[in-house]
C-alpha positions as a Markdown table, in Angstrom:
| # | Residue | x | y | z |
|---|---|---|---|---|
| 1 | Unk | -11.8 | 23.7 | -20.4 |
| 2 | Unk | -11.6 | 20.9 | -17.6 |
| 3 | Unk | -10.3 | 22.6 | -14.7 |
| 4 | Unk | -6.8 | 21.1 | -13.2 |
| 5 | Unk | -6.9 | 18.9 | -10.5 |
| 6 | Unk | -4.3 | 19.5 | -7.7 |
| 7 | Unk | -2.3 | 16.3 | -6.1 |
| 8 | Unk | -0.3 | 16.0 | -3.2 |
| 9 | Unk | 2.0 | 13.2 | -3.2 |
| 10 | Unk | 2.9 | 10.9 | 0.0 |
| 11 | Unk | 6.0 | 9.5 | -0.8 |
| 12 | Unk | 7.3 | 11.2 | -3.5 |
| 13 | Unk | 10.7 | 9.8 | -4.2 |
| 14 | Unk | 9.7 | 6.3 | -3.8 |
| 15 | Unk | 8.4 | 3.8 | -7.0 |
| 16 | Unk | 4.3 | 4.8 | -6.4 |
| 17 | Unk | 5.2 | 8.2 | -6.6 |
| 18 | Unk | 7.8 | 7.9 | -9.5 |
| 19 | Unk | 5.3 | 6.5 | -11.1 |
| 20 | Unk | 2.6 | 9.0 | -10.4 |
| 21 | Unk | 4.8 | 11.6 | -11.8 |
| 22 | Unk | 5.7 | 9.7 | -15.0 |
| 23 | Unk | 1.9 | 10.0 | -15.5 |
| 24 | Unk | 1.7 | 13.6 | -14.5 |
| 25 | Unk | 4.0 | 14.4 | -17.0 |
| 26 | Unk | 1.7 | 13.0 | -19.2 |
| 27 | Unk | -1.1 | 15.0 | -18.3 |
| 28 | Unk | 0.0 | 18.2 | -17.4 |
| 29 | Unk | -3.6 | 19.8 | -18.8 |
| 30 | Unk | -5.3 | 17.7 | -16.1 |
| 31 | Unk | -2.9 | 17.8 | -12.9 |
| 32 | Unk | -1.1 | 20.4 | -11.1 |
| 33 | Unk | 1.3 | 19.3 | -8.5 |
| 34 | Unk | 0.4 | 20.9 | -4.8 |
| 35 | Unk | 2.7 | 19.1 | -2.5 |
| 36 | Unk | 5.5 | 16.6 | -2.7 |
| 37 | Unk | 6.6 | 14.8 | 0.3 |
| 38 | Unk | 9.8 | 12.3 | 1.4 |
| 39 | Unk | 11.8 | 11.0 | 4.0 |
| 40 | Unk | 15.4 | 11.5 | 3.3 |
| 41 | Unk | 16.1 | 11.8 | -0.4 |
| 42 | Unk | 16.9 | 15.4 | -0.4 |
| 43 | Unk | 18.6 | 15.5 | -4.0 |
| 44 | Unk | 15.7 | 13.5 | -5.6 |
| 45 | Unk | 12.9 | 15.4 | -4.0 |
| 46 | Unk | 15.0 | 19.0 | -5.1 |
| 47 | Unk | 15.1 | 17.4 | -8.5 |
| 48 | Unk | 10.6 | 17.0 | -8.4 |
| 49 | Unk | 10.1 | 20.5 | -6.9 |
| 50 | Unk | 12.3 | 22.0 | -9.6 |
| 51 | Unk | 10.1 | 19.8 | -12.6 |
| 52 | Unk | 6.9 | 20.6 | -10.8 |
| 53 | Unk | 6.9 | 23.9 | -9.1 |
| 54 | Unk | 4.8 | 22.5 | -5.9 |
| 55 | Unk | 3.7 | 24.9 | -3.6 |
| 56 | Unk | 5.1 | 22.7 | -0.9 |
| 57 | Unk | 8.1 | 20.1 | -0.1 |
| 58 | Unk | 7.9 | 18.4 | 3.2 |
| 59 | Unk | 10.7 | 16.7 | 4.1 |
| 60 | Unk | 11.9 | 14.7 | 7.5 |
| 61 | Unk | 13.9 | 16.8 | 9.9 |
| 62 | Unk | 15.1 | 19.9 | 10.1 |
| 63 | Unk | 18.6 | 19.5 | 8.5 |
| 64 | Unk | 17.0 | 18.0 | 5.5 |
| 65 | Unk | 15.0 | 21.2 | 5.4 |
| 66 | Unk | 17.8 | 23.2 | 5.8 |
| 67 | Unk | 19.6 | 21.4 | 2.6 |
| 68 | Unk | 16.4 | 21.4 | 0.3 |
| 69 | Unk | 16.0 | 24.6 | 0.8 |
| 70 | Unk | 19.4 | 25.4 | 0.1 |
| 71 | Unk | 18.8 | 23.4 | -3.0 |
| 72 | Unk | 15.9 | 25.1 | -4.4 |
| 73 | Unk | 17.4 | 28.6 | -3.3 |
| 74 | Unk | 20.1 | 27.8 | -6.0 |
| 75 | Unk | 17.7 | 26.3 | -8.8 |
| 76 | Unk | 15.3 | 30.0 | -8.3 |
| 77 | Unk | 12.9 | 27.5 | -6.9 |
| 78 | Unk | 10.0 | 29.1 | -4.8 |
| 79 | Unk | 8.3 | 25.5 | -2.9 |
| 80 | Unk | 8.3 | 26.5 | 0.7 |
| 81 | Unk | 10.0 | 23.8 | 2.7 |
| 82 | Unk | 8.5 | 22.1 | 5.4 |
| 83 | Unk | 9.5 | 19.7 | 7.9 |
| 84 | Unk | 7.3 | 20.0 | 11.2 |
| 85 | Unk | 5.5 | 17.3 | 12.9 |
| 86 | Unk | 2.0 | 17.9 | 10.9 |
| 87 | Unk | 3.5 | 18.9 | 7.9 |
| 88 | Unk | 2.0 | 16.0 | 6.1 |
| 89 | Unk | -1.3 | 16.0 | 7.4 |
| 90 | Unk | -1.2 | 19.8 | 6.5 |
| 91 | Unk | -0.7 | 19.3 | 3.0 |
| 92 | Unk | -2.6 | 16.6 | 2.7 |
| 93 | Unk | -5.7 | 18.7 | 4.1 |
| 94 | Unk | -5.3 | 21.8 | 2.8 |
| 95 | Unk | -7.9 | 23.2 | 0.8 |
| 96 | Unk | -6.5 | 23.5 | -2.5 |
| 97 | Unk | -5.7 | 20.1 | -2.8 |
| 98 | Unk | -8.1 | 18.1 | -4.6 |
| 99 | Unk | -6.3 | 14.3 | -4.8 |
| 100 | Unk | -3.9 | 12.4 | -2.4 |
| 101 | Unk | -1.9 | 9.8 | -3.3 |
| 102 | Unk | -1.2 | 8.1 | -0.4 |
| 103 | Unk | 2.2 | 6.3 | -0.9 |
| 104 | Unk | 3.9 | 6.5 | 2.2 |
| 105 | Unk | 5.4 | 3.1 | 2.9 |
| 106 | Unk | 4.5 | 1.4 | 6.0 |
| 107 | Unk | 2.8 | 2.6 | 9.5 |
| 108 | Unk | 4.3 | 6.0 | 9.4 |
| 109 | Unk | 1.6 | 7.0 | 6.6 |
| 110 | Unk | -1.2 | 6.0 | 8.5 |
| 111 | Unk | -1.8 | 9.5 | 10.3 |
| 112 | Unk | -1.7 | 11.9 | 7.0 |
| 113 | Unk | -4.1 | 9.5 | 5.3 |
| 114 | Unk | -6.5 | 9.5 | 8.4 |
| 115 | Unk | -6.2 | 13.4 | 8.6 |
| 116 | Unk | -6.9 | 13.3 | 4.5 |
| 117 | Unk | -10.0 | 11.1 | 5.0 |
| 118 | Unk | -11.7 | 12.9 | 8.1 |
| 119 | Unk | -11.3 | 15.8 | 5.2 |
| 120 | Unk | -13.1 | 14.5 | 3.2 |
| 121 | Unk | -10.4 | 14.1 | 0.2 |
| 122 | Unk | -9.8 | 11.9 | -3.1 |
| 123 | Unk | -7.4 | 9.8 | -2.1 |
| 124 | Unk | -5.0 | 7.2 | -3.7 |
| 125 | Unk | -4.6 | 4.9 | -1.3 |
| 126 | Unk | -0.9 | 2.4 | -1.9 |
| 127 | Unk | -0.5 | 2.9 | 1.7 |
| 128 | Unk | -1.9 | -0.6 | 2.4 |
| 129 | Unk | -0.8 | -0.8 | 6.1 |
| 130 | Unk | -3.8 | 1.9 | 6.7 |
| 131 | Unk | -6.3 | -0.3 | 6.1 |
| 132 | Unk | -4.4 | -2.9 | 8.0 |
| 133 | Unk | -3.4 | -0.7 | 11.2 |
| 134 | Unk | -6.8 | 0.9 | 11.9 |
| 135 | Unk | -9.1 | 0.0 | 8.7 |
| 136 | Unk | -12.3 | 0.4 | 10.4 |
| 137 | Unk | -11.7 | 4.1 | 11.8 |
| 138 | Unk | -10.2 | 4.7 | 8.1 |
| 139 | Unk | -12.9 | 3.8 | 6.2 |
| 140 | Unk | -15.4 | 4.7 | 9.1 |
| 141 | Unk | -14.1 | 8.2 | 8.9 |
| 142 | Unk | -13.9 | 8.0 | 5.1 |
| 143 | Unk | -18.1 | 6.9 | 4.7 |
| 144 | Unk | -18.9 | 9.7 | 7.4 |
| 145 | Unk | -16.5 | 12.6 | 5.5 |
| 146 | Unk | -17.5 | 11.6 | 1.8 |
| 147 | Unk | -14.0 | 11.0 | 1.2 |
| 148 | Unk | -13.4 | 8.9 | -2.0 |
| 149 | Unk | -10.8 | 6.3 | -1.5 |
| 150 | Unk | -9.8 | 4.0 | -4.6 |
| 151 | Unk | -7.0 | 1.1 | -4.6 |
| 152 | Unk | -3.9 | 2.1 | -6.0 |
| 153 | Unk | -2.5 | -1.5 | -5.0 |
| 154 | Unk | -2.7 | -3.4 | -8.5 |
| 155 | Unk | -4.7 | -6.4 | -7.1 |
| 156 | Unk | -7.3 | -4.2 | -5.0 |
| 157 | Unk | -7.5 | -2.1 | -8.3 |
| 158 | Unk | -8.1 | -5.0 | -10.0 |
| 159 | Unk | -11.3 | -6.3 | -8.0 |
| 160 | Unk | -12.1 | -2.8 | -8.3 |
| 161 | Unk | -12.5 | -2.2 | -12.0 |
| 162 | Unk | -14.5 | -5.7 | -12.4 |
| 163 | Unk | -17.2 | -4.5 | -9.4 |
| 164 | Unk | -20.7 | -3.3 | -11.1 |
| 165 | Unk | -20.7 | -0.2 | -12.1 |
| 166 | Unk | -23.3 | 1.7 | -9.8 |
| 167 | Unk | -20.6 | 0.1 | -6.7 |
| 168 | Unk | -17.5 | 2.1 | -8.4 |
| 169 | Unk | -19.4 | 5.3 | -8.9 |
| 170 | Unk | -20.3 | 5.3 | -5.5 |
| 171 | Unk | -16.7 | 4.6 | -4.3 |
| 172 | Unk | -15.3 | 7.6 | -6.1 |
| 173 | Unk | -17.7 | 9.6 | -5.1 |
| 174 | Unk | -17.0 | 8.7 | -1.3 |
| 175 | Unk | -20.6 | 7.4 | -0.5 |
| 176 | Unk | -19.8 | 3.5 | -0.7 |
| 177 | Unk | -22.3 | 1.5 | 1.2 |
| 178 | Unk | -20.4 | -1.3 | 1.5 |
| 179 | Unk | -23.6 | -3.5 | -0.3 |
| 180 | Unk | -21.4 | -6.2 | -2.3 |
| 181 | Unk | -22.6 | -9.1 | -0.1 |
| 182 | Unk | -25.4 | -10.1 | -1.7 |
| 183 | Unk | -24.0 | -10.2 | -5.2 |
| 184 | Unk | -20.1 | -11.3 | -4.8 |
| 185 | Unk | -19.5 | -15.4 | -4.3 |
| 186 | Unk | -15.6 | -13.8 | -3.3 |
| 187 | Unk | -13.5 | -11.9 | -4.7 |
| 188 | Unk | -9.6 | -13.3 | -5.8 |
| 189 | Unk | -6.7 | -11.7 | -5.1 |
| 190 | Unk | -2.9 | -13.3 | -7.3 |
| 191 | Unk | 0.2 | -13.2 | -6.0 |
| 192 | Unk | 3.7 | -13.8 | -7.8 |
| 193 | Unk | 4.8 | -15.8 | -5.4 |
| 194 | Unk | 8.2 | -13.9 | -5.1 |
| 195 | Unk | 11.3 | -15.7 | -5.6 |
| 196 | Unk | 11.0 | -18.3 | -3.5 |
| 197 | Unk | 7.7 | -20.0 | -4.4 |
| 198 | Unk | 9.5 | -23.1 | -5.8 |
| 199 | Unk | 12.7 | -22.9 | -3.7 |
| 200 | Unk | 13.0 | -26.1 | -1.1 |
| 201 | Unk | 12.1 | -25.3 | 2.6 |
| 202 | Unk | 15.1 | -26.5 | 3.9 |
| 203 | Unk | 17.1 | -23.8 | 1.6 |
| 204 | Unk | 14.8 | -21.7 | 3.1 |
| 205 | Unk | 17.2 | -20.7 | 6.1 |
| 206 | Unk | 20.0 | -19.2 | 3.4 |
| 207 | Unk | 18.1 | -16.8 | 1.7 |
| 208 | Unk | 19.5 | -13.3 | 1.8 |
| 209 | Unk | 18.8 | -10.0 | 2.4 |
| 210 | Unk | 20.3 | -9.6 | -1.1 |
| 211 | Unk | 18.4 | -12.2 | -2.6 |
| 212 | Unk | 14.8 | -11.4 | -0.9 |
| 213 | Unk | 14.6 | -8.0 | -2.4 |
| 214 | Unk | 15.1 | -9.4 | -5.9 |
| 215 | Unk | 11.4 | -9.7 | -7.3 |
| 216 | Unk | 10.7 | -11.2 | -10.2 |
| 217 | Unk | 8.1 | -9.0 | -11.7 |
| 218 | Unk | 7.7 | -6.0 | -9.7 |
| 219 | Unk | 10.0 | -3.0 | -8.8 |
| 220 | Unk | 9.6 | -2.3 | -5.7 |
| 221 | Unk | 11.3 | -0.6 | -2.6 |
| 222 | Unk | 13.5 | -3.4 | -0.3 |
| 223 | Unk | 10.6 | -3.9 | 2.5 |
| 224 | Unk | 7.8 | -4.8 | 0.1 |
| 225 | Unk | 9.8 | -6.9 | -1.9 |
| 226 | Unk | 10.8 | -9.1 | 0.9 |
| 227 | Unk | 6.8 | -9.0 | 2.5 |
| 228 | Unk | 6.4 | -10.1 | -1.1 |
| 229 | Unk | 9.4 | -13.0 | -0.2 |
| 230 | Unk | 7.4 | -14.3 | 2.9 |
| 231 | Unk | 3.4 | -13.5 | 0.9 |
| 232 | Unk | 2.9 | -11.3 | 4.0 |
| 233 | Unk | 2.0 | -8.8 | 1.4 |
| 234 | Unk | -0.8 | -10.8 | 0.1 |
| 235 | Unk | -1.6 | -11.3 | 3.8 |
| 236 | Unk | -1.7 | -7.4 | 4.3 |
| 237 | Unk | -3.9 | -7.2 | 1.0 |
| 238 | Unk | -6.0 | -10.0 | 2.2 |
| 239 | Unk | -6.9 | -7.9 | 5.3 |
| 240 | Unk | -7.2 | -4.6 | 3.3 |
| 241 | Unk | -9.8 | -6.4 | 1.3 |
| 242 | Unk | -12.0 | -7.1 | 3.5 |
| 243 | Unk | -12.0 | -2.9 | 4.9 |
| 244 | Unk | -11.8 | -1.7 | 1.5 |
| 245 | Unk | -15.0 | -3.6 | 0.2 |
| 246 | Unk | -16.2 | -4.6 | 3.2 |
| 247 | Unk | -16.2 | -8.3 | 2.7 |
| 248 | Unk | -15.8 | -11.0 | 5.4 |
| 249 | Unk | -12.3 | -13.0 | 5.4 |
| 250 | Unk | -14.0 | -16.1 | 3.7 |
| 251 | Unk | -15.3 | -14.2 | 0.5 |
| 252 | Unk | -11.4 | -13.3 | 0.4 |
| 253 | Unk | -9.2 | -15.9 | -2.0 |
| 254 | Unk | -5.2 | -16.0 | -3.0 |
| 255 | Unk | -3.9 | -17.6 | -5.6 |
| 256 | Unk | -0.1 | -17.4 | -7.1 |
| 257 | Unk | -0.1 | -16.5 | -10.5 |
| 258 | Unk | 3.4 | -16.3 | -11.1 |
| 259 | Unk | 3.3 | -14.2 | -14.5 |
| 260 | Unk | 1.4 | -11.4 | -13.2 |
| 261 | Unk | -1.4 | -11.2 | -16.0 |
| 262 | Unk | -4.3 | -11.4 | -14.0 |
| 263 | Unk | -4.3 | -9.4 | -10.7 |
| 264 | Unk | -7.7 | -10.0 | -9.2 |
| 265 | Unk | -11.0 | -11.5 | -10.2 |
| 266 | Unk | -14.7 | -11.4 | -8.5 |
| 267 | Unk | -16.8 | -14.4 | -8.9 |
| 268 | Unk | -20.5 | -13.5 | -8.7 |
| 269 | Unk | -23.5 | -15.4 | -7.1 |
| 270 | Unk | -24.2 | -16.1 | -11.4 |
| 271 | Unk | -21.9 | -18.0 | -11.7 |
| 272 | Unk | -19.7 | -15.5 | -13.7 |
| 273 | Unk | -16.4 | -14.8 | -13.1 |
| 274 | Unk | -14.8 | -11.1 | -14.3 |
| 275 | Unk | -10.9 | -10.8 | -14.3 |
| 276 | Unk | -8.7 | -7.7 | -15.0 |
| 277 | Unk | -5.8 | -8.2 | -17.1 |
| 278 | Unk | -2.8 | -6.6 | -17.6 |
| 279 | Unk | 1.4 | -5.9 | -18.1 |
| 280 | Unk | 2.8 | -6.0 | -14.4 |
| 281 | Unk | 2.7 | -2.5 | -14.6 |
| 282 | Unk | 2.2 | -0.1 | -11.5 |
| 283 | Unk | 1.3 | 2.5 | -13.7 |
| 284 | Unk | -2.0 | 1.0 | -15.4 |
| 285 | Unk | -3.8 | 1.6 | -11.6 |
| 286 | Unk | -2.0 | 4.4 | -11.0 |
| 287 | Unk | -3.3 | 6.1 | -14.2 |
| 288 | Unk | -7.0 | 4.4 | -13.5 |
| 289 | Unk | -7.7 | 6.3 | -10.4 |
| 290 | Unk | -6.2 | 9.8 | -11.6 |
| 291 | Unk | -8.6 | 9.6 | -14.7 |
| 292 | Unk | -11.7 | 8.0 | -13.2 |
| 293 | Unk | -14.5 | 8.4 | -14.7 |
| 294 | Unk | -12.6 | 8.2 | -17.4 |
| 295 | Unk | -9.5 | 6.3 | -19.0 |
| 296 | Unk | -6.3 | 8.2 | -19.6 |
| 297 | Unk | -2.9 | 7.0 | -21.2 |
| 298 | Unk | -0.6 | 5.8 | -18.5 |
| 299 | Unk | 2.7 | 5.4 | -21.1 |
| 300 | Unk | 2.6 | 1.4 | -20.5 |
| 301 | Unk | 3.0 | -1.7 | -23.3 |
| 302 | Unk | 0.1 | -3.0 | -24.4 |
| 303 | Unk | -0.3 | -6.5 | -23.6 |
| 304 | Unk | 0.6 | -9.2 | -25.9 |
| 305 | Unk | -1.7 | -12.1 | -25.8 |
| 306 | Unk | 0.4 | -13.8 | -28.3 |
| 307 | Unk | 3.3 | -14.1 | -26.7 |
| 308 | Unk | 1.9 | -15.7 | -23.4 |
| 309 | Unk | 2.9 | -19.2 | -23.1 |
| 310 | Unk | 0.4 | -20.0 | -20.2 |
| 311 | Unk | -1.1 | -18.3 | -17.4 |
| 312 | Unk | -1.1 | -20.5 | -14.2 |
| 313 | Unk | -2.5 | -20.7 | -10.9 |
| 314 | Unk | -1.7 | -22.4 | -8.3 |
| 315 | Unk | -2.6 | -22.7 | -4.3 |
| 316 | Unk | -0.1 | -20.7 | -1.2 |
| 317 | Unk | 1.1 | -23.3 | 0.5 |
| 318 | Unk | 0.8 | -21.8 | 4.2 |
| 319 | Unk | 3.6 | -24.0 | 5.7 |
| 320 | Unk | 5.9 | -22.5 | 3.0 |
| 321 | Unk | 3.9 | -19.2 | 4.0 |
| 322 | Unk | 3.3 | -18.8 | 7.3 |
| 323 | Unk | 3.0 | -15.0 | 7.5 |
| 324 | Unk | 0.0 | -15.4 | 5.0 |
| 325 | Unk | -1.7 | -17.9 | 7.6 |
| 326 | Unk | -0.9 | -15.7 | 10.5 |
| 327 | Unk | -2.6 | -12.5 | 8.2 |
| 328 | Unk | -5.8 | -14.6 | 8.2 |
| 329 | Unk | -5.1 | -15.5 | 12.2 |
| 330 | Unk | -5.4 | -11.8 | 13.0 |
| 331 | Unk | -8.5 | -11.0 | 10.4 |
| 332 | Unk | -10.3 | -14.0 | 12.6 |
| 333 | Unk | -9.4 | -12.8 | 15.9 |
| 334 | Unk | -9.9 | -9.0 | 15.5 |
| 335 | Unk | -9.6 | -6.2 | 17.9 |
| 336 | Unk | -6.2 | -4.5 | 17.1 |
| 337 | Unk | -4.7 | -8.2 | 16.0 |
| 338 | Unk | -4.1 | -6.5 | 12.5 |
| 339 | Unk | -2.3 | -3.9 | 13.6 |
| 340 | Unk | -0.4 | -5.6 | 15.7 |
| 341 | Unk | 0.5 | -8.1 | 13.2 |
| 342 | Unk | 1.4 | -5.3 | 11.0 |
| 343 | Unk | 4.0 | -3.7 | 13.3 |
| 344 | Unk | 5.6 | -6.8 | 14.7 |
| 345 | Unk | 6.4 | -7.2 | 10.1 |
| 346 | Unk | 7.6 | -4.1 | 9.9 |
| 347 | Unk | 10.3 | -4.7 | 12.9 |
| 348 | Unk | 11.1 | -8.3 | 11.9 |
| 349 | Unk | 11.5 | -7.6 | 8.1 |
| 350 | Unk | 14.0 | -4.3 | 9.1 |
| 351 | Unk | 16.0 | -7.1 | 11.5 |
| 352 | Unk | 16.4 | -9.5 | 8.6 |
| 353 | Unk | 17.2 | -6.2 | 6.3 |
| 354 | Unk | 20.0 | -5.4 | 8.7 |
| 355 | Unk | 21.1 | -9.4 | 9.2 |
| 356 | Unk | 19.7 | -9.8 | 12.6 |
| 357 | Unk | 18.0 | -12.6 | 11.9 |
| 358 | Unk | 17.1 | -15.4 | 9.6 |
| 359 | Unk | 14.5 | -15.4 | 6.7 |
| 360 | Unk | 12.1 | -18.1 | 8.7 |
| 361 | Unk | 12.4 | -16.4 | 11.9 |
| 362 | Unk | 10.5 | -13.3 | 10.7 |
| 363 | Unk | 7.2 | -15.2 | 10.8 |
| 364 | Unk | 8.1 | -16.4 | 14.0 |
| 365 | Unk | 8.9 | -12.8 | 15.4 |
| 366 | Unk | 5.5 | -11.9 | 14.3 |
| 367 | Unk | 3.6 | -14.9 | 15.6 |
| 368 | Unk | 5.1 | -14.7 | 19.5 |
| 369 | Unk | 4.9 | -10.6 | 19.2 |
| 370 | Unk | 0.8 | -11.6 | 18.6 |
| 371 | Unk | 1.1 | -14.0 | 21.2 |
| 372 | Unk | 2.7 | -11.3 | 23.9 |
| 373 | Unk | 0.8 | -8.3 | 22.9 |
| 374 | Unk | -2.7 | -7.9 | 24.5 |
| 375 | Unk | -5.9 | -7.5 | 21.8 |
| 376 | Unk | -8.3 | -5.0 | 22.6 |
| 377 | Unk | -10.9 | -2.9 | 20.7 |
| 378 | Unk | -10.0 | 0.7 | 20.2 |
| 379 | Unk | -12.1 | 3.6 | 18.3 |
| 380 | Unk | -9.4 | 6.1 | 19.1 |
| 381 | Unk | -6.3 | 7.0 | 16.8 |
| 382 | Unk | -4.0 | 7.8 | 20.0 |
| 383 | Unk | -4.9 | 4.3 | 21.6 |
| 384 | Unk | -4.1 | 2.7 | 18.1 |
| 385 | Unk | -0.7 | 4.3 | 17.4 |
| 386 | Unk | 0.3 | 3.2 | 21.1 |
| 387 | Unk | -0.7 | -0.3 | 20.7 |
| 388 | Unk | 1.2 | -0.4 | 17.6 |
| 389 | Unk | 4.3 | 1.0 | 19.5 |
| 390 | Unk | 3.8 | -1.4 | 22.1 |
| 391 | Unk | 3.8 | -4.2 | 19.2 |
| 392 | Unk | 7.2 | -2.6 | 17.9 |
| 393 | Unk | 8.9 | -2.9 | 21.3 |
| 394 | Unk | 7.6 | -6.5 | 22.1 |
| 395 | Unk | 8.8 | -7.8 | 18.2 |
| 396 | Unk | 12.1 | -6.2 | 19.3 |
| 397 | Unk | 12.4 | -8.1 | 22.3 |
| 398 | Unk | 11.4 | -11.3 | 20.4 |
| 399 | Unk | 14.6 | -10.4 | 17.9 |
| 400 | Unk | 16.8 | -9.9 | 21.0 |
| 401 | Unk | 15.9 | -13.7 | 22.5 |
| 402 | Unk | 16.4 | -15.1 | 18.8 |
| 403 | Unk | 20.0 | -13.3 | 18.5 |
| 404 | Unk | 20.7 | -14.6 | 22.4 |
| 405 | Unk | 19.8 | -18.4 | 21.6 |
């Protein structure tokens, strides 16, 4: 008999880990869960621990401890709570977990998905703002450890499963050598376009809060859905690109597809082009890297072809898009740009979240944080998670001079 495989899930309670567990349910021959992780949602992650029996819950503070705990006392539950500063990068490292999923939302998952590479670990990587923040010390500490790390994002996924074969065994066997130059013309990336692909740039200055997280195709938590808004979540997969397969910029391209069929193609130095198809489903490269080498069921619809009316493509327009232009401004000037760019989102997008500002002025909160911000070179994790406070504080003084004019 196969032996289980044990996961510890980053992010538990949010729609990549939902999703992971769907799968798991699936599967239950094949996975044990290890460790289960959130922020905040006490309730939801007390509901997991009692469905999965992990050996661990972390959770963020120590009063959210203190209820979960409470929780699972009442449910006979025996996952040992944990809430300490290293709590993730604990479970994510310890020995008896075998597979990461790495679906921590934003900056704050960058360190337990470092800690999980250096260990040399299968991991899951949705956490895209790791490659952004620090890619070449993550994949630098990745090739050096062996550690295996394969795209959960569905476009990355997609580039993935049309790369030759002999590429993808190395990749998930942690021994990539990063050799795609000489065969790959570029690889394309598609985008949805959100919900505002279409809608006239001078309406751009009403859009919501309400209405940005509203995607058309995708369920998704309320930050990724408005990067999605502004195509700075292309821009961050553009950049993760280019570390994950270790491509330059130019091989990199982006087209909106708005029904989501086609999530990435590579176009060879033959001449041929391979594409990955598929129901806008997070599920299909979720279920992908859990079975790898082989295929497993992931519980999603199989595509129609009949009932497509078309599949079309069209250009980003980058003046309708300027966070996507300013993602390829910080791939071409380097250094730390990306993960200053990254930080300086991640503060603009909570301000227009919480009303602070308008929808066009998050670009420009980015762009004058990148202006203020000095670009170095770093090969040390402390140095990077100080420049991308630094970022944070400048991006909030931008906000501040926007709210005062």
């Amino acid at each position: 008999m196969m032996k289980k495989q044990n996961i510890t899930i980053l992010g538990a309670t949010g729609s990549i880990g939902q999703s992971t567990l769907d799968i798991l349910r699936r599967h239950l021959d094949r996975f044990s869960v290890f460790a289960l992780t959130a922020y905040s949602q006490v309730q939801k992650l007390a509901d997991l621990c009692v469905q999965f029996s992990p050996k661990y819950a972390v959770i963020d503070g120590e009063n959210n401890a203190e209820k979960l705990s409470l929780l699972l006392k009442s449910k006979a539950c025996e996952t040992q709570v944990l809430c300490s500063e290293n709590a993730l990068s604990f479970v994510a490292t310890h020995p008896e977990t075998d597979l990461v999923m790495a679906a921590i939302v934003g900056a704050a998952g960058f360190v337990s998905a470092f800690a999980a590479a250096e260990c040399g670990k299968k991991i899951l990587l949705a956490n895209k703002e790791t490659l952004v923040m620090g890619g070449e010390l993550f994949m630098r500490a990745a090739n050096t450890h062996h550690a295996a790390v394969l795209p959960v994002d569905s476009e990355h996924n997609a580039v993935f499963q049309t790369l030759p074969e002999s590429v993808r065994c190395d990749m998930a066997n942690g021994i990539f050598s990063g050799s795609l130059n000489e065969q790959i013309a570029s690889i394309l990336i598609t985008a949805s376009g959100g919900s505002f692909w279409q809608t006239p740039l001078d309406e751009f200055d009403k859009i919501t809060p309400q209405m940005a997280v509203k995607h058309p195709k995708w369920s998704m938590g309320r930050k990724i859905s408005v990067d999605s808004s502004t195509m700075m979540n292309k821009g961050l997969e553009v950049i993760e690109a280019c570390r994950l397969f270790g491509l330059p910029a130019e091989k990199i391209e982006v087209a909106i597809h708005p029904q989501s069929i086609i999530h990435g193609m590579t176009r060879y130095t033959d001449g041929s082009i391979l594409a990955q198809l598929g129901t806008p489903d997070m599920r299909i490269p979720i279920a992908h890297c859990l079975g790898l080498p082989e295929r497993i069921v992931s519980g999603v619809a199989a595509l129609d072809f009949f009932a497509l009316d078309k599949l079309t493509f069209h250009r980003p327009d980058l003046q309708r898009f300027p966070c996507l232009r300013l993602a390829f401004d910080a791939l071409k000037i380097g250094g730390v740009m990306p993960c200053i760019l990254n930080a300086a989102n991640e503060i603009a997008v909570a301000a227009f979240l919480d009303h602070q500002i308008r929808f066009t002025q998050i670009a420009q909160v980015i762009e004058k944080t990148m202006e203020n911000v000095p670009n170095t070179v770093t090969d040390n994790v402390a140095d990077l998670l100080q420049i991308d406070n630094n970022a944070r504080i400048v991006a909030d003084e931008m906000i501040q001079q926007f709210q005062a004019a």
